[in-house]
Structure formats: structure tokens, C-alpha cells
Residue frames as a rotation matrix with the C-alpha (Angstrom) as fourth column:
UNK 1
0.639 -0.457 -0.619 -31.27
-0.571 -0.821 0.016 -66.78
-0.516 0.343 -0.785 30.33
UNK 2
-0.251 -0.756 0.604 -29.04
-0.075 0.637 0.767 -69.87
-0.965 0.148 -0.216 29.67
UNK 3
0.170 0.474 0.864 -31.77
0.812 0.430 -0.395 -70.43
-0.558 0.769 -0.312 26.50
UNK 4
0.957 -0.070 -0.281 -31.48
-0.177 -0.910 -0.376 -66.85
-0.229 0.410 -0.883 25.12
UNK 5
0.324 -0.817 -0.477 -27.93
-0.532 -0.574 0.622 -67.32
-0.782 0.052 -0.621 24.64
UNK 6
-0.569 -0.575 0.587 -27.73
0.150 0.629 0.762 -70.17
-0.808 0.522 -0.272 23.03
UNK 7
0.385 0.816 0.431 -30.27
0.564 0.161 -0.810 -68.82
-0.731 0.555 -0.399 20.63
UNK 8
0.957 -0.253 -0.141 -27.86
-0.276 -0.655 -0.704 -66.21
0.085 0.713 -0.696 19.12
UNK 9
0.719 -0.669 -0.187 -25.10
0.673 0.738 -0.052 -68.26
0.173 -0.089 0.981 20.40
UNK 10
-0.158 -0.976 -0.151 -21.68
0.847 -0.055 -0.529 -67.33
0.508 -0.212 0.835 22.23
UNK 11
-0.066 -0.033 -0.997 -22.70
0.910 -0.412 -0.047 -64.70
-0.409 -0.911 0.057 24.39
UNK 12
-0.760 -0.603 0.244 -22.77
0.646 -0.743 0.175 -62.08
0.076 0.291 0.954 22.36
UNK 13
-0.007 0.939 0.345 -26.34
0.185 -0.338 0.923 -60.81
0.983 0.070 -0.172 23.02
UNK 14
-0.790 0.113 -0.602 -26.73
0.612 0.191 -0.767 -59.61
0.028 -0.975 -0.220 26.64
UNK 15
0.451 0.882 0.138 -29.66
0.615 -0.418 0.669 -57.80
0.647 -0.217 -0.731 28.48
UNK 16
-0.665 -0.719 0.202 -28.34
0.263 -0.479 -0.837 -54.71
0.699 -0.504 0.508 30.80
UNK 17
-0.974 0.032 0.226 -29.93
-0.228 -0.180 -0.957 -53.17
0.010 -0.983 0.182 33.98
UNK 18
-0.493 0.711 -0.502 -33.08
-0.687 -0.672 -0.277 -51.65
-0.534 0.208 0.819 32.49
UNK 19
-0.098 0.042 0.994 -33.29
0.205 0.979 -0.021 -55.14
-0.974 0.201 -0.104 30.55
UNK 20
0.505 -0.223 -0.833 -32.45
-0.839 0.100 -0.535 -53.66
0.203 0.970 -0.137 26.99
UNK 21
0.836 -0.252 0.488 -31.34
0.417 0.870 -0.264 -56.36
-0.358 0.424 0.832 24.75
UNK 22
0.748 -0.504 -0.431 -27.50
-0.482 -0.860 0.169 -55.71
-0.456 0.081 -0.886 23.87
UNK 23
0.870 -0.473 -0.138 -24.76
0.133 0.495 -0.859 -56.62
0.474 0.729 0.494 21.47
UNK 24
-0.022 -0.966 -0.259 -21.80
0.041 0.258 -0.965 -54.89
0.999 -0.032 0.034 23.29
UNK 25
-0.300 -0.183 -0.936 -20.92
0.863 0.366 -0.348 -54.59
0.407 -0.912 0.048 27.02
UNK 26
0.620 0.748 0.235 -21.81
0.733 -0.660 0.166 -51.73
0.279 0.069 -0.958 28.80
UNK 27
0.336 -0.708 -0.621 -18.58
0.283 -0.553 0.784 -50.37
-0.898 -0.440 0.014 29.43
UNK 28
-0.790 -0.580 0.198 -17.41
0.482 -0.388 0.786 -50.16
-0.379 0.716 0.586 25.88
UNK 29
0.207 0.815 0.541 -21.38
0.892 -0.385 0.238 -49.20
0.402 0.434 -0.806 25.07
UNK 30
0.851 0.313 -0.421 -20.56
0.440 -0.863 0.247 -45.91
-0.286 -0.396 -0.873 27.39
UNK 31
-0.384 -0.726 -0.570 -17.16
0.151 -0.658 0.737 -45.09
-0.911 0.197 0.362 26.09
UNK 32
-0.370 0.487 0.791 -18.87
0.906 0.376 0.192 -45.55
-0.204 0.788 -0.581 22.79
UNK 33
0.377 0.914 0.152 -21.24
0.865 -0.406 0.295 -43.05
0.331 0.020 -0.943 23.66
UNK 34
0.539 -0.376 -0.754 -18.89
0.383 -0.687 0.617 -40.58
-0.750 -0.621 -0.226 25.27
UNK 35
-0.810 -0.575 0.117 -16.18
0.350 -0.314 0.882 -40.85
-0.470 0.756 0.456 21.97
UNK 36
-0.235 0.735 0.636 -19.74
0.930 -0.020 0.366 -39.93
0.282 0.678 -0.679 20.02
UNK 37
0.717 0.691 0.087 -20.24
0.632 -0.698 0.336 -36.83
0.293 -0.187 -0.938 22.01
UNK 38
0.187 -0.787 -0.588 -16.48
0.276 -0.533 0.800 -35.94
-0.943 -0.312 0.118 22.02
UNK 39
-0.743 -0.200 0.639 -16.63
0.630 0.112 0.768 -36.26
-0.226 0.973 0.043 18.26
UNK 40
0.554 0.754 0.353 -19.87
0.788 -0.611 0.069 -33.83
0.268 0.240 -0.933 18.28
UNK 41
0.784 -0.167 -0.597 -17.94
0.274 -0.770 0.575 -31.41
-0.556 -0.615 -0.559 20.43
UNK 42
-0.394 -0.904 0.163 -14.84
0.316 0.034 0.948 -31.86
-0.863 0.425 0.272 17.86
UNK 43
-0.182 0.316 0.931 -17.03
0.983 0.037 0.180 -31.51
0.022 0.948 -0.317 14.73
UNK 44
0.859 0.435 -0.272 -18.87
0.501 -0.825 0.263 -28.35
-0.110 -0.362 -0.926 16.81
UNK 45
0.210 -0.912 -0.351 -14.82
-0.136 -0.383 0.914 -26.65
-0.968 -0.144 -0.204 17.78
UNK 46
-0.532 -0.808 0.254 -13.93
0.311 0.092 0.946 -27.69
-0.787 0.583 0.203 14.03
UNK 47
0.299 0.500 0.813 -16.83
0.839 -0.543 0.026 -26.01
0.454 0.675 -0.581 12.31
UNK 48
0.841 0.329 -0.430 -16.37
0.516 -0.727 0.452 -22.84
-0.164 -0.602 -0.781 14.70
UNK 49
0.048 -0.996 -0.076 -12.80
0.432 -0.048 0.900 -22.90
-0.900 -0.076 0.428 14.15
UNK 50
-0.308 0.140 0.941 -13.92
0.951 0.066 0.301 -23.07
-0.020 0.988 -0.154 10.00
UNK 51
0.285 0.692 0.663 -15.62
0.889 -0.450 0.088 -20.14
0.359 0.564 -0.744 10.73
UNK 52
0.709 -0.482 -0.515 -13.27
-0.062 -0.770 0.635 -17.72
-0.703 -0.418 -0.576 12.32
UNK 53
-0.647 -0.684 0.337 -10.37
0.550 -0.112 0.827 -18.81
-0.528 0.721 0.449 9.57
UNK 54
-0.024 0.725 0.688 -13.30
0.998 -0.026 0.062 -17.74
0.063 0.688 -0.723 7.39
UNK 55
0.942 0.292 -0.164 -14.17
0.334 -0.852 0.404 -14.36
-0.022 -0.435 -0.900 9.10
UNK 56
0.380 -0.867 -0.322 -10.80
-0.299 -0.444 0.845 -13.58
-0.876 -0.224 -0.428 9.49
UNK 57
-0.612 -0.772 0.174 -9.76
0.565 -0.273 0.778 -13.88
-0.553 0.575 0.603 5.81
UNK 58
0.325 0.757 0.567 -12.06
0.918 -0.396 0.002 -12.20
0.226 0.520 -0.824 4.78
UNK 59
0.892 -0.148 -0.426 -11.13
0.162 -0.777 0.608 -9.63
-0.421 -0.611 -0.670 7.21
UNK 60
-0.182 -0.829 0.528 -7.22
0.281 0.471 0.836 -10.15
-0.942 0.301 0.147 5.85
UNK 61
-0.405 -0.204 0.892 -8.37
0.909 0.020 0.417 -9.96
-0.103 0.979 0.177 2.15
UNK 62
0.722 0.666 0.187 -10.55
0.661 -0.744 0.099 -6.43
0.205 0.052 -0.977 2.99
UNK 63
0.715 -0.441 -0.543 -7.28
-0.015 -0.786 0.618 -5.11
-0.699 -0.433 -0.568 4.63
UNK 64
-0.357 -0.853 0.380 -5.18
0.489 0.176 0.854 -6.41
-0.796 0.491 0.354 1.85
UNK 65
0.243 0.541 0.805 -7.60
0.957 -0.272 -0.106 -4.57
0.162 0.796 -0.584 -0.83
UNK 66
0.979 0.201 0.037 -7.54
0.192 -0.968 0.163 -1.40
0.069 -0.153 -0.986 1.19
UNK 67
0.149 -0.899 -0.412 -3.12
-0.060 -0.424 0.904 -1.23
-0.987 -0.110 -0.117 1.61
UNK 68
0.003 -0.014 1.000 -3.64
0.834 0.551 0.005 -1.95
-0.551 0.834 0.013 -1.95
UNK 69
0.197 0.527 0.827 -5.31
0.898 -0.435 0.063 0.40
0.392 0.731 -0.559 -2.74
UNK 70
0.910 -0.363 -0.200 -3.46
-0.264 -0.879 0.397 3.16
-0.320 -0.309 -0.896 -0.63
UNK 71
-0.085 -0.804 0.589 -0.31
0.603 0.429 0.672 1.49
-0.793 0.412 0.449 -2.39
UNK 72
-0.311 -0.100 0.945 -1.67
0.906 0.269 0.327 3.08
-0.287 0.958 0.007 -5.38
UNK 73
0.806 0.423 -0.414 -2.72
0.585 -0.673 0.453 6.07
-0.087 -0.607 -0.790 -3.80
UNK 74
0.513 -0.688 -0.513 0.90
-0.197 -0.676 0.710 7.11
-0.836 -0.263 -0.482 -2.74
UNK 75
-0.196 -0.567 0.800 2.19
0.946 0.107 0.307 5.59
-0.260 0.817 0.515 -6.49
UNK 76
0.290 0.088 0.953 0.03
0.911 -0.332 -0.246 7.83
0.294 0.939 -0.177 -8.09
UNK 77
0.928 -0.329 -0.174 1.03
-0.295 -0.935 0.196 11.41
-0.227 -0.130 -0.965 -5.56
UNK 78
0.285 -0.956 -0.071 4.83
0.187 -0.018 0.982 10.06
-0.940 -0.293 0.173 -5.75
UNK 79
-0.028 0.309 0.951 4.04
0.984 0.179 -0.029 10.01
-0.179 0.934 -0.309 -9.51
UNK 80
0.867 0.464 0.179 2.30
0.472 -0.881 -0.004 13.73
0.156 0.088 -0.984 -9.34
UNK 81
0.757 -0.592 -0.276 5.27
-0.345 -0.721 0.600 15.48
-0.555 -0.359 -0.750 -6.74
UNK 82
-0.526 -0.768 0.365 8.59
0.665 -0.104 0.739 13.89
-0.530 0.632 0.566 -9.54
UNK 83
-0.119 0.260 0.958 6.34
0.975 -0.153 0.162 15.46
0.189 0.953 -0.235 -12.19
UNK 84
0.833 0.520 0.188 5.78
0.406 -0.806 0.430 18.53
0.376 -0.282 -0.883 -10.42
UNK 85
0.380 -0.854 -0.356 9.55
-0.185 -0.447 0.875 19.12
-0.906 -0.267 -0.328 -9.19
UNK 86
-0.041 -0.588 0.808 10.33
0.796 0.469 0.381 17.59
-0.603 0.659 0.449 -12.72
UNK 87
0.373 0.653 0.659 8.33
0.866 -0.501 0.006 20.60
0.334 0.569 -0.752 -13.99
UNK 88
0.862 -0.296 -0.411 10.10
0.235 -0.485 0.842 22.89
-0.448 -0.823 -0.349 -11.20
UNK 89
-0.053 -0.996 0.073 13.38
0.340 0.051 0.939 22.04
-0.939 0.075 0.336 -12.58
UNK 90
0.121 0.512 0.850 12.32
0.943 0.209 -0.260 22.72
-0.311 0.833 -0.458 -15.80
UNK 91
0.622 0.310 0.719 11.24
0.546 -0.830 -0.115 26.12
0.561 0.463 -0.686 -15.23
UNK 92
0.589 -0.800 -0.111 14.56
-0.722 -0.584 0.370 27.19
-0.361 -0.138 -0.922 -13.13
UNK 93
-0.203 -0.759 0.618 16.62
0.844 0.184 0.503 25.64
-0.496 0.624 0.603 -15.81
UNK 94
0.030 0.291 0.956 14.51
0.943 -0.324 0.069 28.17
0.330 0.900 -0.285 -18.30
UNK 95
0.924 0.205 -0.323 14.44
0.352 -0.785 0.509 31.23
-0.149 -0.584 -0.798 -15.43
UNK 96
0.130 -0.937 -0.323 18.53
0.287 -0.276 0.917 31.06
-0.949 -0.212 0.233 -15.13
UNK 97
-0.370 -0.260 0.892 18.50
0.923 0.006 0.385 30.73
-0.105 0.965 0.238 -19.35
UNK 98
0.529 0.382 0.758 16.62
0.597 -0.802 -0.013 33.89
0.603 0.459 -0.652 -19.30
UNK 99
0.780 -0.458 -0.427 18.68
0.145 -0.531 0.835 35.56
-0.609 -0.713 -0.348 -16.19
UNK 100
-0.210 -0.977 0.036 21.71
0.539 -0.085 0.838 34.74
-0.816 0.196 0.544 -18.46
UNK 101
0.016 0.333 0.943 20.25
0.982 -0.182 0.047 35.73
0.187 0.925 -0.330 -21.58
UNK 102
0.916 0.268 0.298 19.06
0.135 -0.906 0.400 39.24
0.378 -0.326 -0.867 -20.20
UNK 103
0.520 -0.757 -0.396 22.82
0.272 -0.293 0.917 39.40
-0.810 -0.585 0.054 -18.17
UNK 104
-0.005 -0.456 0.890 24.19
0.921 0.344 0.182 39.22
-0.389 0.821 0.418 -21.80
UNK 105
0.242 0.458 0.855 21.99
0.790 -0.605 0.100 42.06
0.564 0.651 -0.509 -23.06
UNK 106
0.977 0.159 -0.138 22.27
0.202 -0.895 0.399 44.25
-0.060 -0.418 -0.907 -20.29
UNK 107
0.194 -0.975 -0.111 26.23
0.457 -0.011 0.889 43.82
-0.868 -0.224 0.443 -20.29
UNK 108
-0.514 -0.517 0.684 26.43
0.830 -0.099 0.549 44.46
-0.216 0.850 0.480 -23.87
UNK 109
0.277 0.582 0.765 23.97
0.618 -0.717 0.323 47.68
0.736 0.383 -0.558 -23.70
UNK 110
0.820 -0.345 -0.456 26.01
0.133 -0.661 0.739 48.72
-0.556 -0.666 -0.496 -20.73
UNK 111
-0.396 -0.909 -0.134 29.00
0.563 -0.355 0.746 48.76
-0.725 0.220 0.652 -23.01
UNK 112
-0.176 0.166 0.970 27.24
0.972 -0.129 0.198 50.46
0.158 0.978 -0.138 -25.61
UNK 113
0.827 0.518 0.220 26.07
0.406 -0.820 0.404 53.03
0.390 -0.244 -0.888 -23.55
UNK 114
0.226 -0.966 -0.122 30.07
0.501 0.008 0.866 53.28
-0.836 -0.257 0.485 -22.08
UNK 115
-0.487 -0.743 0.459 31.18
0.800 -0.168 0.577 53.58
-0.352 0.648 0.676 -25.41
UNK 116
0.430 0.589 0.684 27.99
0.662 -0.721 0.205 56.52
0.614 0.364 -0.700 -26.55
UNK 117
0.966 -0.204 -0.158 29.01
-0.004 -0.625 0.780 58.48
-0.258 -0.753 -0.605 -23.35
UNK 118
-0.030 -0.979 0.200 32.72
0.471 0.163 0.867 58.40
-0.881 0.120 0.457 -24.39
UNK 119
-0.254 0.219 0.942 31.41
0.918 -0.252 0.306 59.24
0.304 0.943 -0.137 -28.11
UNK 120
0.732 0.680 0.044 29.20
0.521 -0.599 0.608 61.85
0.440 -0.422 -0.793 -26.43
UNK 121
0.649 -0.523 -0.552 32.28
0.024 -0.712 0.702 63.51
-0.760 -0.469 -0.450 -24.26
UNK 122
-0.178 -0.942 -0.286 34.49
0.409 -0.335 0.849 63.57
-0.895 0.034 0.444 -27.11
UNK 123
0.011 0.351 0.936 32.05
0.782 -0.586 0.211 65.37
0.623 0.730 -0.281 -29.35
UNK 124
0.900 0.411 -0.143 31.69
0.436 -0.850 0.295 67.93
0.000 -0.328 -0.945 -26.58
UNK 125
0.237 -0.949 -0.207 35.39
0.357 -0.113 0.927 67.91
-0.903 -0.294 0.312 -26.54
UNK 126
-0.528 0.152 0.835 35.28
0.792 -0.265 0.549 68.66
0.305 0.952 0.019 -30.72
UNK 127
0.589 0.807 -0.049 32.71
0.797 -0.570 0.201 71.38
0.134 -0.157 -0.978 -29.59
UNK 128
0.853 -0.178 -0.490 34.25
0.335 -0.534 0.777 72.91
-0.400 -0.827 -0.395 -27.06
UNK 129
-0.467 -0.884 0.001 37.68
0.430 -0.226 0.874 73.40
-0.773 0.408 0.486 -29.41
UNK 130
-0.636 -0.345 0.691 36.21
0.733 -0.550 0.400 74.24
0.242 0.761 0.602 -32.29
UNK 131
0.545 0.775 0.319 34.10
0.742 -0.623 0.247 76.80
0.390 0.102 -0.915 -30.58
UNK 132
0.457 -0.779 -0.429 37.28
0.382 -0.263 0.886 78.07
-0.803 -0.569 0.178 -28.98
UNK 133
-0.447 -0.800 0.400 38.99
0.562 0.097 0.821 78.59
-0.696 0.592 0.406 -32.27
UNK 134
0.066 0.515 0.855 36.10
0.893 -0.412 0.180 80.33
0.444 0.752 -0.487 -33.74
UNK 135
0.865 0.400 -0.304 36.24
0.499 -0.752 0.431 82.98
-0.056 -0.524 -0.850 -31.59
């Protein structure tokens, strides 16, 4: 073995149980081999991870479409029910204009009729004398 080393020189070649031919020791060959299969298990947990952030914005951008779209939903009824009391008001502004209108008329054909009935009792009153006097 003494010849084998000095053929690659300084020791840096060894042979291990099983007589493989090695470069490092076999303690740093098994942490080696462990950090390799903590790094698989890290790559594995950090693709998996990739794919739930994934799944879940998706999920996130489907619920943000859909409050979106009920956002625009309740614009367009809040939209509809101003226009529809806007229309309300409208037509009792135009109801009371005609209530007043018509209060106007009827007030001023109740005095008219006031003032005929008055006409009317003091023609019977013109009657009623000069049928007196004819007689």
C-alpha cells in the first residue's frame, strides 16, 4: 500500500472497506452524501412549496375575478335603484305639480260656482219682487 501512495503521492488516494479506490475520507464522503440527499429533499419541499404558491394564486386570482365581478354587479343595481328613485322623485315632483295645479282649478271653479249661486239667488230675488209687484 506504501507503493500506491506514493504513486499519486501525499495520501490523497485511499482504498475504503469494500476496497473502492477513494479521493476523500469516508466521513466527509458520507456527510457528502447525506448534504446530497438533504438537498434532494430541499429541491423536492421547494418544488412542492412552488406548487401550492402556484395553486393557490391561481385560486386568489379566480376569487379576485369573481369579487370583481360582483363589484360590478352591485355598481351596476346601485346604478339601476338611484335611477329608479331618481325617476320616483321625478314623478312625485310632477304628481304634487298636478295636485297643485288641479287644487288651483278646483278652488277657482269653487269660487265661480259661489259667485253663480249668489248670481242665481239674487235673480230669484229680482223674480220673486218683480213678480210681487206685478200682481
Amino acid at each position: 500500500m506504501a507503493g500506491q501512495q506514493g504513486i499519486v503521492g501525499d495520501g490523497d488516494v485511499r482504498l475504503d472497506e469494500t476496497n473502492q479506490i477513494r479521493i476523500i475520507d469516508e466521513a466527509t464522503l458520507k456527510n457528502s452524501c447525506q448534504l446530497q440527499h438533504l438537498s434532494q429533499e430541499f429541491m423536492t419541499q421547494i418544488t412542492r412549496f412552488d406548487e401550492l404558491t402556484s395553486s393557490f394564486l391561481e385560486v386568489m386570482d379566480s376569487k379576485a375575478r369573481q369579487i370583481d365581478n360582483e363589484k360590478l354587479k352591485a355598481i351596476g343595481l346601485r346604478n339601476r335603484v338611484e335611477g329608479a328613485n331618481l325617476s320616483l322623485e321625478r314623478a312625485k315632483r310632477e304628481l304634487e305639480a298636478a295636485e297643485s295645479q288641479r287644487a288651483a282649478v278646483l278652488e277657482q271653479l269653487s269660487r265661480e260656482y259661489e259667485s253663480l249661486v249668489r248670481v242665481e239667488a239674487d235673480q230669484k230675488i229680482m223674480l220673486d219682487r218683480l213678480t210681487m209687484s206685478d200682481l
